[in-house]
N, C-alpha and C positions, 0 to 999 in steps of 0.2 A: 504493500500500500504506500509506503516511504512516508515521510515525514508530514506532519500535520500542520499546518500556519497556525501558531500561537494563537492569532486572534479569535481562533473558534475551540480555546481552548480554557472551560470552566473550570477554577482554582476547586482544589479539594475542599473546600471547607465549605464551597458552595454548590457541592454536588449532591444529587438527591440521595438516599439512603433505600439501598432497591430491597424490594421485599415481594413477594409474591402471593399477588390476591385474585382470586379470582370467583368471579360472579359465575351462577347457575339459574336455569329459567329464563334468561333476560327473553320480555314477550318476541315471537316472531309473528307476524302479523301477514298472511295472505291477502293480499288485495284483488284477486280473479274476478270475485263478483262484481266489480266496480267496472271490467275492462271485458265482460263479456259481450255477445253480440244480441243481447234481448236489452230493450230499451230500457227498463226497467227493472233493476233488480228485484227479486221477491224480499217483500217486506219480513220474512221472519228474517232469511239470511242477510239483509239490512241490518235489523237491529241486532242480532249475533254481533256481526263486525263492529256497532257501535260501541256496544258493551265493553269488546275486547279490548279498544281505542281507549274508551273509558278507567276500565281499570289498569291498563298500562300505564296511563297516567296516571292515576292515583298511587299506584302501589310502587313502580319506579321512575319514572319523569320522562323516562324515551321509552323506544321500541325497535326494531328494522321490520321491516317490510319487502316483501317478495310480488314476486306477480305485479308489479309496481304499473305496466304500462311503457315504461322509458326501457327501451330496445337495448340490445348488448350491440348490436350493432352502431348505434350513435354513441356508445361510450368508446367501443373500440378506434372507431373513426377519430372523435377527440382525444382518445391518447396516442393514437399514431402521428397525431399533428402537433401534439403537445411534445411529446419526444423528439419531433424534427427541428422544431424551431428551440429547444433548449438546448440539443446537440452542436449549435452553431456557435462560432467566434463568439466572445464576448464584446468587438467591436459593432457586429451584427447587430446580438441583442439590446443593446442601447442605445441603439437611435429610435425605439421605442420605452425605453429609460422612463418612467414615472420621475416626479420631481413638485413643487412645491404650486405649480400652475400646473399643469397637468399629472393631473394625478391618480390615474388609472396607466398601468402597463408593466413595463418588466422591472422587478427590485432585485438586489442581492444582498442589501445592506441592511437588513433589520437585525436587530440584538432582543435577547434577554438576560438579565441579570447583567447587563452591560459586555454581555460576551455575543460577538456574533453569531447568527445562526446560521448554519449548516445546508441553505437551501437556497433556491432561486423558487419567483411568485412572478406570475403573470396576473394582474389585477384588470378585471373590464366589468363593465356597466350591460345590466340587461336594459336595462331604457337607458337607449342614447338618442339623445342627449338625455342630463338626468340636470332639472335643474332645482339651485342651493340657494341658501345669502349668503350675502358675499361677505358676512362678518359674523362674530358672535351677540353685536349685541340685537336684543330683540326690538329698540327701535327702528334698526335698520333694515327700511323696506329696499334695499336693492338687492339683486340676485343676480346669479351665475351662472353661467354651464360647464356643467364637465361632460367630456366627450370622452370616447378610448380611442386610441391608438392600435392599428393591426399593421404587424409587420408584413412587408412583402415575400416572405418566405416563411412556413409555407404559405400558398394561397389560401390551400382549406382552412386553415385554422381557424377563421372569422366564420365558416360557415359552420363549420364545428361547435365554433363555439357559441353559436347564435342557437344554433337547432338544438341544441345539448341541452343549454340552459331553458329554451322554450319548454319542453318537456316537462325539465324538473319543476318548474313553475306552474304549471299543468298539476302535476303531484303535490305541490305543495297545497295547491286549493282544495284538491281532495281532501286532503289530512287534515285539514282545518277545516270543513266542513264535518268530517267525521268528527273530528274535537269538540264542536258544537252544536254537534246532535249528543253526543254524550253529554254535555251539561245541560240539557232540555232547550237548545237556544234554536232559532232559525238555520237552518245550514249555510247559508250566506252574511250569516251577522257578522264577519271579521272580512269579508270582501271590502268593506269600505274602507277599511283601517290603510292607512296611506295615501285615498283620496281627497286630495284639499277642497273637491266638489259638495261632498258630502257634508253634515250637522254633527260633525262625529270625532270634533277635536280632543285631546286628550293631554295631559302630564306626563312624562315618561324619568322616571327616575334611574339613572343607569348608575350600578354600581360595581365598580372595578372586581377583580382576580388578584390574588396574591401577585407583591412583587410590581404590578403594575399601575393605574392613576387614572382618572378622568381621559388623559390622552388617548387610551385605550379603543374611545368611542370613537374616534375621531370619525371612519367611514358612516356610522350610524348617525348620527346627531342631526349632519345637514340633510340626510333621507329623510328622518324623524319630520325635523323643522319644512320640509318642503312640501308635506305629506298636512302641513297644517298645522303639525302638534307644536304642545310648549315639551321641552325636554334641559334636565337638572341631570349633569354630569359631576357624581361626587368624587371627591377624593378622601379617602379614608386617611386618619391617622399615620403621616408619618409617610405619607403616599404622594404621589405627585406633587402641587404645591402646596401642600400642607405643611407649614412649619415645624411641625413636630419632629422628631429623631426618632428614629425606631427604637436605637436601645432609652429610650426615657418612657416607653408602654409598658405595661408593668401585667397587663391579658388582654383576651380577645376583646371584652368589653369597653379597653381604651382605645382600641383599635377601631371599632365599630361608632366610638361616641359622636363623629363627622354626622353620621346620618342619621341617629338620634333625635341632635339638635335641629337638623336642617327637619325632621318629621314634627317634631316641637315647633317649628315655626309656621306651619302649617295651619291654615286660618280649618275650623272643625268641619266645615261643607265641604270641602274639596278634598277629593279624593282623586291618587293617584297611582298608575301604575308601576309597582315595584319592579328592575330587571335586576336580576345579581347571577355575574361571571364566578365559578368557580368558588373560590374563598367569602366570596358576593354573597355567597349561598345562604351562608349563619348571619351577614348583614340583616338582610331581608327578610331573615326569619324573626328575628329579634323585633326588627321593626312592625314583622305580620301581628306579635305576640301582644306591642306595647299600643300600635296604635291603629286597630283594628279599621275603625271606625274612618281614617283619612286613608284606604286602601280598596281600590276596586278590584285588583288584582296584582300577582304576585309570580311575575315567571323566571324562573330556575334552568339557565343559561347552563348545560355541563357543570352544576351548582350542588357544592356541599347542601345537603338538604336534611334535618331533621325529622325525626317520626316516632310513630308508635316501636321500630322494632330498632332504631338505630338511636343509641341516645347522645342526649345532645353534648354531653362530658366529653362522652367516646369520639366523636366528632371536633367537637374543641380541641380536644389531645392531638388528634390527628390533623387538624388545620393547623394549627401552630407549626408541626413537623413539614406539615408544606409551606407554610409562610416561612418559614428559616431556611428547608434546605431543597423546595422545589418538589411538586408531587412525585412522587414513590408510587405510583401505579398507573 
């Protein structure tokens, strides 16, 4: 393999602590009946699949799904194109380079824990143009456009990756339709969520992952905002520009006290949507426990999540082991 560039090289002290855990049951979920060729699926096997949608949410926060609809053929086709255009020069791949005005296209430069990562990303937009404000503050009515960039080699790539993402997009509305027939709602009540058309604006509270900051949202916030909504990106304790020092938190609950306060300041009618990333998890939990009443909802991003059969110590113990040395699973 020969020798490794320093720079993507995490110091021992800040490497995770590897342990072996592994999950049983995680829901698999058939989607056939959804992609059959009868207009209508039968309402028992309907409400079957809802149910199953149902309590895979409840009981673990995700699922996979089979029979999905999105072809192995259009996956194949995008990673054959995806492999040709990463295989090329590095002079190549940056003349579609992302950068601070355009900001959809090819990186190599992203870090964690201030050590570089180990990968190349090709970033593009399903609505192109997708447009932003053109600043953070919320008086400011002007706006933006971000566009992607498609390199000229390969050609496919752009159609690959147009037609890939249409699909998945396709799938995603199913899924979330199914998600809200299991909570008894209209099966298109979350279609409007992102249209500025719509009476359906919302608070979006985004709470970081271990290690990481408010920065974290950055691709989310101006979709969020452009989509209509108001959105509150926290910085935790000790996180982003939180002047706090890590070693002066003394537990999770100094770590957490950022979003507390900011839920404390929360006038009692308004209620808003909690997100929390990973370590986010026990954020927002905390939050769901204290201040019920200023919470329409509460979604759990790949999120530490507390419950009946996982307790929340056991949880603490083990967030902390990822907040210092990086997840271990």
């Amino acid at each position: 393999m020969g020798e490794v560039d320093p720079a993507f090289i995490q110091e021992l002290e800040h490497r995770p602590k590897l342990s072996a855990i592994e999950a049983e049951g995680i829901p698999l979920i058939d989607l056939s009946v959804l992609n059959s060729a009868d207009a209508e699926p039968d309402p028992n096997t309907l409400h079957s699949l809802v149910s199953e949608v149902g309590n895979a949410c409840r009981e673990w926060g995700f699922f996979q799904v089979i029979n999905h609809g999105v072809s192995v053929e259009q996956r194949q086709k995008l990673e054959k194109a995806s492999r040709e255009f990463f295989a090329q020069q590095l002079e190549e791949k940056v003349k579609v380079r992302r950068d601070e005005v355009k900001v959809y296209g090819y990186y190599d430069g992203e870090h964690t824990k201030n050590v570089r990562d180990w990968k190349e990303v090709f970033d593009f937009l399903v609505q192109n143009p997708t447009i932003v404000p053109a600043s953070k503050n919320p008086d400011d009515k002007e706006v933006i456009e971000w566009h992607n960039q498609w390199p000229h080699y390969p050609p496919e790539l752009r159609e690959a990756c147009e037609e890939y993402s249409e699909e998945l997009e396709k799938l995603a509305f199913k899924l979330m339709e199914l998600i809200a027939l299991s909570l008894g709602l209209p099966p298109n009540k979350f279609h409007v969520l992102g249209n500025s058309s719509e009476p359906y604006s919302k608070h979006f509270v985004l709470v970081h992952g271990s290690c990481h900051g408010s920065w974290s949202w950055y691709k989310l916030v101006p979709l969020l905002k452009s989509g209509g909504h108001n959105v509150t990106a926290i910085d935790l304790a000790g996180s982003g520009v939180d002047p706090q020092q890590v070693n002066t938190l003394r537990s999770i609950s100094d770590y957490i006290k950022p979003l507390r306060d900011f839920m404390e300041s929360l006038p009692d009618q308004q209620k808003v949507v909690l997100v929390g990333h990973s370590l986010g998890g026990l954020a927002i939990s905390q939050a769901m426990e204290r201040f019920p009443h200023k919470i329409s909802v509460a979604v759990f991003v790949t999120a530490l999540m507390p419950g009946p059969t996982l307790n929340i110590s056991t949880l603490t113990e083990r967030a902390y082991i990822v907040w210092i040395f990086g997840p271990t699973f």
